[in-house]
C-alpha positions in Angstrom: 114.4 -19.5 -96.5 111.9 -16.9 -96.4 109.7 -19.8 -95.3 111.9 -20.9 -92.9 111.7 -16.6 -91.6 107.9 -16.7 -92.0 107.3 -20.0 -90.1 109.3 -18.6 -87.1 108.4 -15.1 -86.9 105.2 -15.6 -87.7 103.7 -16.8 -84.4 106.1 -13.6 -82.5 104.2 -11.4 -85.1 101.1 -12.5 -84.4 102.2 -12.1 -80.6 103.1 -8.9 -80.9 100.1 -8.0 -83.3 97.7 -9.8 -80.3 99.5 -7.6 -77.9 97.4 -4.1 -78.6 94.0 -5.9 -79.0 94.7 -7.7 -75.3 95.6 -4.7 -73.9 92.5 -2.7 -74.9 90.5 -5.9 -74.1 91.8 -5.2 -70.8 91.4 -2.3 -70.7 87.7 -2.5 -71.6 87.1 -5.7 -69.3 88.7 -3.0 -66.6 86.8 -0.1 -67.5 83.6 -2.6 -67.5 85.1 -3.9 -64.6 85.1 -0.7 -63.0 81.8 0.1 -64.1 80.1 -3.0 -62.8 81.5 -2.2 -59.5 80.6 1.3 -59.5 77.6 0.2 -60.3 77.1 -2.3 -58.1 78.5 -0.3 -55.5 76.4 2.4 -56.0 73.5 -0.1 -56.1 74.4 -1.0 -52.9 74.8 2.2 -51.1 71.3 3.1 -52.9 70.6 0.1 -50.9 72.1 0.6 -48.1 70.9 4.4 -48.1 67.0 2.4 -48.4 67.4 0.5 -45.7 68.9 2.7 -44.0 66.4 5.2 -44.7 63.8 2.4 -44.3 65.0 1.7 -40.8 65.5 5.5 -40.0 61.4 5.7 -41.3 60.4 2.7 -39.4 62.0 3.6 -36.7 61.1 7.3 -36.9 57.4 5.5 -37.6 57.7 3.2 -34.7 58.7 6.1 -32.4 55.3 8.4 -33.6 53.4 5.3 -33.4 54.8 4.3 -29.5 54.3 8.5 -29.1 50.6 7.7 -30.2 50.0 4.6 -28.8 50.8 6.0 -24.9 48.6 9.1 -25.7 45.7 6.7 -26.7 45.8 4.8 -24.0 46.2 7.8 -21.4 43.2 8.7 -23.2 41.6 5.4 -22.7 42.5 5.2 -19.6 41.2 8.7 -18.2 37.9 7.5 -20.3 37.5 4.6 -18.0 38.3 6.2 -14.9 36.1 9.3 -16.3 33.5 6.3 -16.9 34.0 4.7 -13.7 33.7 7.8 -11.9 30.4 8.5 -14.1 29.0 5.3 -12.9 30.3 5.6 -9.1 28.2 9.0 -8.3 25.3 7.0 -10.1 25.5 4.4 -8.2 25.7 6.8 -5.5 23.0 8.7 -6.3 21.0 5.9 -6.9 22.1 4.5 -3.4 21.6 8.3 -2.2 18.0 8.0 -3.5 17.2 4.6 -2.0 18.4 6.1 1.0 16.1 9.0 0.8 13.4 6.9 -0.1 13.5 4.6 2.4 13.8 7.4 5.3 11.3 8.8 4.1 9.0 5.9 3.9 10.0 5.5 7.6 9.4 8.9 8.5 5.8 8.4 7.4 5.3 5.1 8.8 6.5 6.5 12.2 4.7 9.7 11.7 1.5 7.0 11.1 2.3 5.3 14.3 3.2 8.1 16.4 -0.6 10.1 15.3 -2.2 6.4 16.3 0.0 6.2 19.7 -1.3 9.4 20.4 -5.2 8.6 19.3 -4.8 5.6 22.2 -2.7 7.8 24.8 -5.9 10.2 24.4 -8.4 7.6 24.4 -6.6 5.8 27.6 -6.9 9.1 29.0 -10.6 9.5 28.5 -11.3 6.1 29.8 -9.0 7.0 32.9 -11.0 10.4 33.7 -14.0 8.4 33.4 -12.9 5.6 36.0 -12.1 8.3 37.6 -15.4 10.5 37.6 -17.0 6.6 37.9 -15.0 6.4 41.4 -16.2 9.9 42.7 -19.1 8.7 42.2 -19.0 5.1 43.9 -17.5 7.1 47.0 -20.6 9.4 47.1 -22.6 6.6 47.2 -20.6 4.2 49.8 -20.7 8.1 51.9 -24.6 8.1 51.4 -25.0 4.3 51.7 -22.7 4.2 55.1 -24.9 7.2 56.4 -28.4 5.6 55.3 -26.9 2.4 57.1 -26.3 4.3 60.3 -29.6 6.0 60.7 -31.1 2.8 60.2 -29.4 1.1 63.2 -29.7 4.2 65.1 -33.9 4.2 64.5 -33.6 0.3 64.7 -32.2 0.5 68.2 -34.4 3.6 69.2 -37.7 1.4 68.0 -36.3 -1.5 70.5 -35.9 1.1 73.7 -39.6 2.6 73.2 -40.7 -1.2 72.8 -38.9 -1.8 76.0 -40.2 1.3 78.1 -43.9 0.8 76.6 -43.4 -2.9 77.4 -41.9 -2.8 81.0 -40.5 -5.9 82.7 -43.8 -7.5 80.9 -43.7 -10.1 78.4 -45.2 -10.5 75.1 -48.1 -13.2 76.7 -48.4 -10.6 79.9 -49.2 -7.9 77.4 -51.8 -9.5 75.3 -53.1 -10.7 78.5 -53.4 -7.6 80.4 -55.8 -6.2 77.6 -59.5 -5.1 79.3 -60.9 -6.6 76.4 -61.2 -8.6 73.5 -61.1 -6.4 71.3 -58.6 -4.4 73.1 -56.3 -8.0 73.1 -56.8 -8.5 69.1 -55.3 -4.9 68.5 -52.6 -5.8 70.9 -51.5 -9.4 69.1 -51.7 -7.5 65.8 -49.5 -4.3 67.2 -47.1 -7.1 67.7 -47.2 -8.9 64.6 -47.0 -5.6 62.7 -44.4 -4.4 65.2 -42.2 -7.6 64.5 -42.6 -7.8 60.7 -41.6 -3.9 60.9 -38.7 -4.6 62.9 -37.7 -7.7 60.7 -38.3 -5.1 57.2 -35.6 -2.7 59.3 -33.0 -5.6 59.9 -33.5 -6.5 56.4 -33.0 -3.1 55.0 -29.9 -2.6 57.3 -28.4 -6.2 56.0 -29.1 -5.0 52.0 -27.6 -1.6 52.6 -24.5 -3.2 54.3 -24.6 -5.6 51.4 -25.0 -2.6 49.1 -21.6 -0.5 50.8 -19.8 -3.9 50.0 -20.6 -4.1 46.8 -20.0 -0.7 45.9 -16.5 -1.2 47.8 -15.7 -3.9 45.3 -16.6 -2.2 42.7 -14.4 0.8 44.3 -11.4 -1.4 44.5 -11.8 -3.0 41.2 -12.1 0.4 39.1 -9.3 1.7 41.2 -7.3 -1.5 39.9 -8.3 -0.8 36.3 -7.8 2.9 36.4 -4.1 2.0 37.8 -3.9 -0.6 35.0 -4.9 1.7 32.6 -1.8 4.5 34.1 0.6 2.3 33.4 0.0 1.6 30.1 -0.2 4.6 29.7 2.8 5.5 30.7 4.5 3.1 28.8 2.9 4.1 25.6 4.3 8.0 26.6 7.6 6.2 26.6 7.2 4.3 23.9 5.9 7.6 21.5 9.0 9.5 23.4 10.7 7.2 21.5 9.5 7.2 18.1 9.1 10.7 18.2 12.8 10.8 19.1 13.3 8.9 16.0 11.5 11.0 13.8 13.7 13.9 14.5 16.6 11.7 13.5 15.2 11.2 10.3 13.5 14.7 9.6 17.4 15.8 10.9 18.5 13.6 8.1 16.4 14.6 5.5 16.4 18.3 5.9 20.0 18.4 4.3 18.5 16.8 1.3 15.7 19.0 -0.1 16.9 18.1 -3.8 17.3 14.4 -3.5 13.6 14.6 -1.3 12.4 16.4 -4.4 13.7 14.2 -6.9 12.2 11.0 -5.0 9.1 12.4 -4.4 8.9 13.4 -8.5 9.7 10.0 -8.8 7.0 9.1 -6.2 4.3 11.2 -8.0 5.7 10.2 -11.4 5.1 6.4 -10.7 1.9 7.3 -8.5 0.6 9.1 -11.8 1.4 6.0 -14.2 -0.6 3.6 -11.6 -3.8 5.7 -11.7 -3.5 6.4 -15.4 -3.6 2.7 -15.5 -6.7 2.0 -13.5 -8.5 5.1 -14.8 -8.1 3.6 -18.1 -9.1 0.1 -17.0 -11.7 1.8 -15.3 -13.2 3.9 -18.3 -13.1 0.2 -19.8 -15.1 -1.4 -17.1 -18.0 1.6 -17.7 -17.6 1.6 -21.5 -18.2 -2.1 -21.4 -21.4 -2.1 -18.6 -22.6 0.7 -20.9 -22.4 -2.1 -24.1 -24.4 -4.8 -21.5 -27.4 -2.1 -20.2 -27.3 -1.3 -24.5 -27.6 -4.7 -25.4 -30.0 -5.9 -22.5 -32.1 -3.2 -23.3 -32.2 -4.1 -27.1 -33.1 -7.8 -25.9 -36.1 -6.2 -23.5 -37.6 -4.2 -26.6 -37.1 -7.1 -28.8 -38.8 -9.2 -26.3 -41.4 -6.6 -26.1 -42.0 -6.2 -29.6 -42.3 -10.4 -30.1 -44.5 -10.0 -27.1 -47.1 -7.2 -28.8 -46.8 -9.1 -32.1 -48.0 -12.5 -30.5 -50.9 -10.7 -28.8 -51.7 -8.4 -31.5 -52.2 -12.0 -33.7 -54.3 -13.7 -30.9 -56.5 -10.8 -31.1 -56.9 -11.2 -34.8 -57.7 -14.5 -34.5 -60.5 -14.1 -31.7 -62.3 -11.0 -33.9 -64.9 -11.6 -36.9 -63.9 -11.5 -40.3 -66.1 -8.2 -40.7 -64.1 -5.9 -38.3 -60.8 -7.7 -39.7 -59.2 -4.2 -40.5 -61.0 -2.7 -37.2 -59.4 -5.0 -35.1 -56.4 -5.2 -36.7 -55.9 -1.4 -36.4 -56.9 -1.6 -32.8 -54.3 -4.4 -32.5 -51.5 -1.8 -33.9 -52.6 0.4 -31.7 -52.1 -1.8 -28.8 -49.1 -3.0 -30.6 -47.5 0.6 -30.5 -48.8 0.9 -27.1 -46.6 -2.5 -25.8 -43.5 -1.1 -28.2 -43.9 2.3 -26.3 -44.2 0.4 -22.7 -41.2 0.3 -21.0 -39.3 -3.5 -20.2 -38.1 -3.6 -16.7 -35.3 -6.5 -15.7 -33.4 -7.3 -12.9 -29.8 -5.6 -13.1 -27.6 -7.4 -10.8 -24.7 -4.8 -10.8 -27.7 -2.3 -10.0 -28.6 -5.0 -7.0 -25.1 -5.1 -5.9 -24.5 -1.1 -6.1 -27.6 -0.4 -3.2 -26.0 -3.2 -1.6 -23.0 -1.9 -1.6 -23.6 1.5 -0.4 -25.9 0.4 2.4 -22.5 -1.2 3.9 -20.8 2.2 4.0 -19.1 2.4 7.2 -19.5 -1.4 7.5 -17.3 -3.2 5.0 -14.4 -5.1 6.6 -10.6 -4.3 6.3 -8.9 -4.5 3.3 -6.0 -6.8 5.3 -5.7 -9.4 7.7 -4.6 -9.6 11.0 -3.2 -6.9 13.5 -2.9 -3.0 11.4 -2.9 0.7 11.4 -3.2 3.2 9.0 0.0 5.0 8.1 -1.3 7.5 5.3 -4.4 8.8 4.8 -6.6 9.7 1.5 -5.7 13.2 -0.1 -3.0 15.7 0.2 -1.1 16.1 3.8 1.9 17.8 4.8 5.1 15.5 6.2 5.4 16.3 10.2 8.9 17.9 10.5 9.4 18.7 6.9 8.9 22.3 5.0 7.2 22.1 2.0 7.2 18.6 1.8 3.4 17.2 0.8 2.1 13.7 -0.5 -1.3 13.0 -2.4 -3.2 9.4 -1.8 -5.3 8.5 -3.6 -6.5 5.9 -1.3 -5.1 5.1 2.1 -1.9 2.9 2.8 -2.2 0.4 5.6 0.5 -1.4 7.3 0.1 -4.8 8.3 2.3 -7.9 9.6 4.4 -10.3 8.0 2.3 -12.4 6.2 -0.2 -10.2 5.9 -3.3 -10.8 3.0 -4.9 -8.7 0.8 -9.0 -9.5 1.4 -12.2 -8.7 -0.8 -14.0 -5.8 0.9 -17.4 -6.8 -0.7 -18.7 -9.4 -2.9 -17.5 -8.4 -6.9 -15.8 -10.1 -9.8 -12.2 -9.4 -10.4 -12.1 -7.1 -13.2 -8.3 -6.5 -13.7 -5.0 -8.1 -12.3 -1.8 -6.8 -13.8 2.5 -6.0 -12.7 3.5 -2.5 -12.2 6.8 -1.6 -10.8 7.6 -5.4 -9.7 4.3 -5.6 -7.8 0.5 -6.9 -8.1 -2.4 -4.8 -8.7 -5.7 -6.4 -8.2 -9.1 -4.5 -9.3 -12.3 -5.7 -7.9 -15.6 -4.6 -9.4 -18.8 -4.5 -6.8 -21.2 -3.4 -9.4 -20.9 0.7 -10.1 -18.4 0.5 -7.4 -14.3 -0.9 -8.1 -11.8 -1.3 -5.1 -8.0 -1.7 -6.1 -5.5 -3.6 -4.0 -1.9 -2.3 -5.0 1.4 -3.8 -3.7 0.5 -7.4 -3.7 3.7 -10.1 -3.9 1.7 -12.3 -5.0 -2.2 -13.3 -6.3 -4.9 -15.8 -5.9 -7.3 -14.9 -8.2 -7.3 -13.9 -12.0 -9.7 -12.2 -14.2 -13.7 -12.5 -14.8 -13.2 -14.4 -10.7 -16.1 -14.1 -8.7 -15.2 -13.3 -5.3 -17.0 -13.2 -1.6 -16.6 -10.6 1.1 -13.4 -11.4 2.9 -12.1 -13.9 0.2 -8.3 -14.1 0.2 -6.9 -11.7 -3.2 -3.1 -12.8 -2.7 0.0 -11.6 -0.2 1.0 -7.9 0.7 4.5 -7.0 -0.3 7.4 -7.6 1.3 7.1 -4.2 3.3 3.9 -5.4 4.7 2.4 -2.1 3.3 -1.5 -2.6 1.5 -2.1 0.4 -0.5 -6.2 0.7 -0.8 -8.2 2.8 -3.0 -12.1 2.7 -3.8 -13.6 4.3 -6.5 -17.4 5.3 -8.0 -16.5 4.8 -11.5 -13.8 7.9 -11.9 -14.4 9.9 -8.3 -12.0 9.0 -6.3 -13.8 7.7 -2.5 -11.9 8.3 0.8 -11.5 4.8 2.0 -11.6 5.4 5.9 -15.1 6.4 5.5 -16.3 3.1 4.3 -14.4 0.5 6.1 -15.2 -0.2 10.2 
């Protein structure tokens, strides 16, 4: 029985013993539950409060970075147009200067052609009060002539009345004829021979003096035509230096506003100017260091000639001489050896040759150029016409020519330098102790160590047509004009 109680209790015991343990399994699965949500709830709003906060931060980071990012690129942007603006007013002042320097490059090529206008207006002038004077004079003489001419006819036709009224109604026969002698008749035939040959000197002089007016009315009429010639062109050169001059005082009127960019071009000017002859002094100073090396070396040859020379006699003597007076002769020999040694050598320099030849064509050597020219600045320091305190230094002279135009050997030489400066040609030519430069060439035809001929062909001018011409003695500077015809 108590079997039977235990078999069927038994599992409600255990039921109701299970019952507690559930319930605080349940209560800790509930309590774990609870905790795993908190937990996982609280791991997500940590979450969600870092992402948040990550998206509040990246936004917040986004929003400095846009803040930064526009004031960067204002920056960048006023740095460019800062930068443009920078290279704008160089540009502008390079233009500016350009400008400046091509005005006044104008100004002194018209101030060069006005001073040459001027040169021919005065010389027309002189040639005009000459043809002038010259026409005074041919109407004196046509006055005197036309006088001489009518005394002559005058005396001509008094002769033939007294010949008449001595004569009568008588002929020449009935005159001879009437003579009361022989002798009286001989006097008679040569009165009239004499008389006729007289008369017929007096037509003849009478015919050469009218011949003589005519002439000298020709002449009249033909100076006259020259001298009117000669007006007109010279009024049309007055117009045509009217003009230029009226175009100089557009320039000068343009320049005078810009006495610092005239400055600045002409520092520029005499900056480059200064580099150039730096160059050529130095190439120079080479050229006379290395003639100096030849006269040393061609004088060590000519003592060492002279010295074989002494030797060669000095042993011909001692060979000619007795064996007795060997050391007599052989101390005369020395002392005719010492006396050749001592004598000086004397050869034929050719750069000394060409030097005096040289210098005997001063005033004679041809133009520097070809074709049609005119001097546009002179050698040394001069003052700009229509410009205060505005002064240029050549150190040769610059000579305008025409399109085309060639740069020409002056004398014969040998080309002792060609080298670029500032995009042009320089050509040195050496004419013994002498050197002429050619600067501003566009192009050469020659090249170092050359010999050249008077008038031979150095290369093209440059593309302004302008030949800038220096001459030198070694380092003295030589004013062109004086040299060249």
């Amino acid at each position: 029985m108590l079997k039977k109680i235990i078999f069927i209790y038994l599992p409600l015991i255990a039921l109701l013993a299970n019952i507690p343990c559930d319930a605080t399994a349940q209560r800790k699965r509930s309590t774990r539950s609870r905790t795993t949500y908190s937990k996982k709830r609280t791991t997500k709003k940590n979450r969600t409060t870092r992402t948040t906060s990550r998206k509040k931060s990246t936004k917040k980071d986004a929003f400095n970075s846009d803040i930064e990012t526009a004031e960067i690129n204002d920056l960048k942007s006023e740095k460019a147009k800062i930068q443009k603006e920078i290279a704008e007013k160089e540009s502008s002042l390079r233009r500016n200067q350009t400008d400046v320097n091509k005005r006044l490059k104008k100004l002194v090529i018209l101030n060069g052609e006005i001073a040459d206008r001027e040169k021919h207006i005065v010389k027309m002038q002189k040639d005009i009060d000459t043809l002038t004077s010259h026409i005074g004079i041919l109407d004196n003489d046509i006055r005197r002539l036309l006088k001489q001419l009518k005394e002559r006819k005058e005396h001509y036709a008094q002769s033939l009345r007294k010949m008449q009224i001595l004569k009568g109604n008588r002929n020449d026969l009935q005159f001879i004829f009437s003579a009361n002698s022989f002798k009286e008749m001989y006097r008679r035939i040569r009165y009239l021979k004499e008389y006729s040959a007289f008369q017929r000197i007096k037509g003849e002089e009478i015919k050469e003096k009218h011949l003589e007016v005519t002439k000298k009315k020709t002449e009249l009429v033909n100076t006259k035509s020259e001298r009117e010639v000669l007006l007109q062109q010279n009024e049309k050169e007055k117009t045509v230096l009217i003009g230029r001059k009226n175009d100089q005082q557009g320039v000068v009127k343009s320049l005078q506003a810009q006495q610092k960019e005239i400055k600045n071009a002409l520092a520029e000017q005499r900056r480059k100017s200064a580099q150039l002859n730096r160059k050529i002094e130095q190439l120079i100073a080479a050229e006379i260091e290395k003639a100096r090396k030849k006269a040393e070396e061609e004088a060590r040859k000519a003592r060492q000639r002279a010295e074989e020379e002494a030797k060669k006699r000095a042993a011909e003597l001692a060979q000619k001489a007795p064996e007795s007076s060997t050391k007599t002769n052989s101390g005369s020999a020395n002392k005719y050896k010492d006396a050749e040694i001592t004598t000086p050598f004397k050869y034929e320099d050719p750069d000394y040759k060409i030097t005096g030849n040289f210098e005997h064509n001063k005033g004679r050597l041809p133009m520097p150029i070809t074709g049609p020219y005119r001097i546009i600045s002179h050698f040394g320091q001069y003052n700009v016409a229509g410009l205060k305190n505005v002064t240029l230094d050549n150190k040769g002279i610059s000579i305008q020519g025409q399109a085309g135009a060639k740069a020409r050997a002056v004398f014969d030489g040998v080309i002792s330098a060609v080298f670029r400066f500032d995009g042009t040609i320089v050509v040195m030519v050496r004419h013994g102790g002498y050197i002429s430069v050619y600067c501003n060439l566009s192009s050469v035809n020659v090249s170092r160590d050359q010999k050249v001929s008077a008038k031979q062909i150095l290369g093209t001018v440059g593309t302004d047509h302008i030949l800038q011409f220096q001459l030198r003695k070694g380092i003295t500077k030589l004013n062109p004009e004086a040299w060249v015809r």
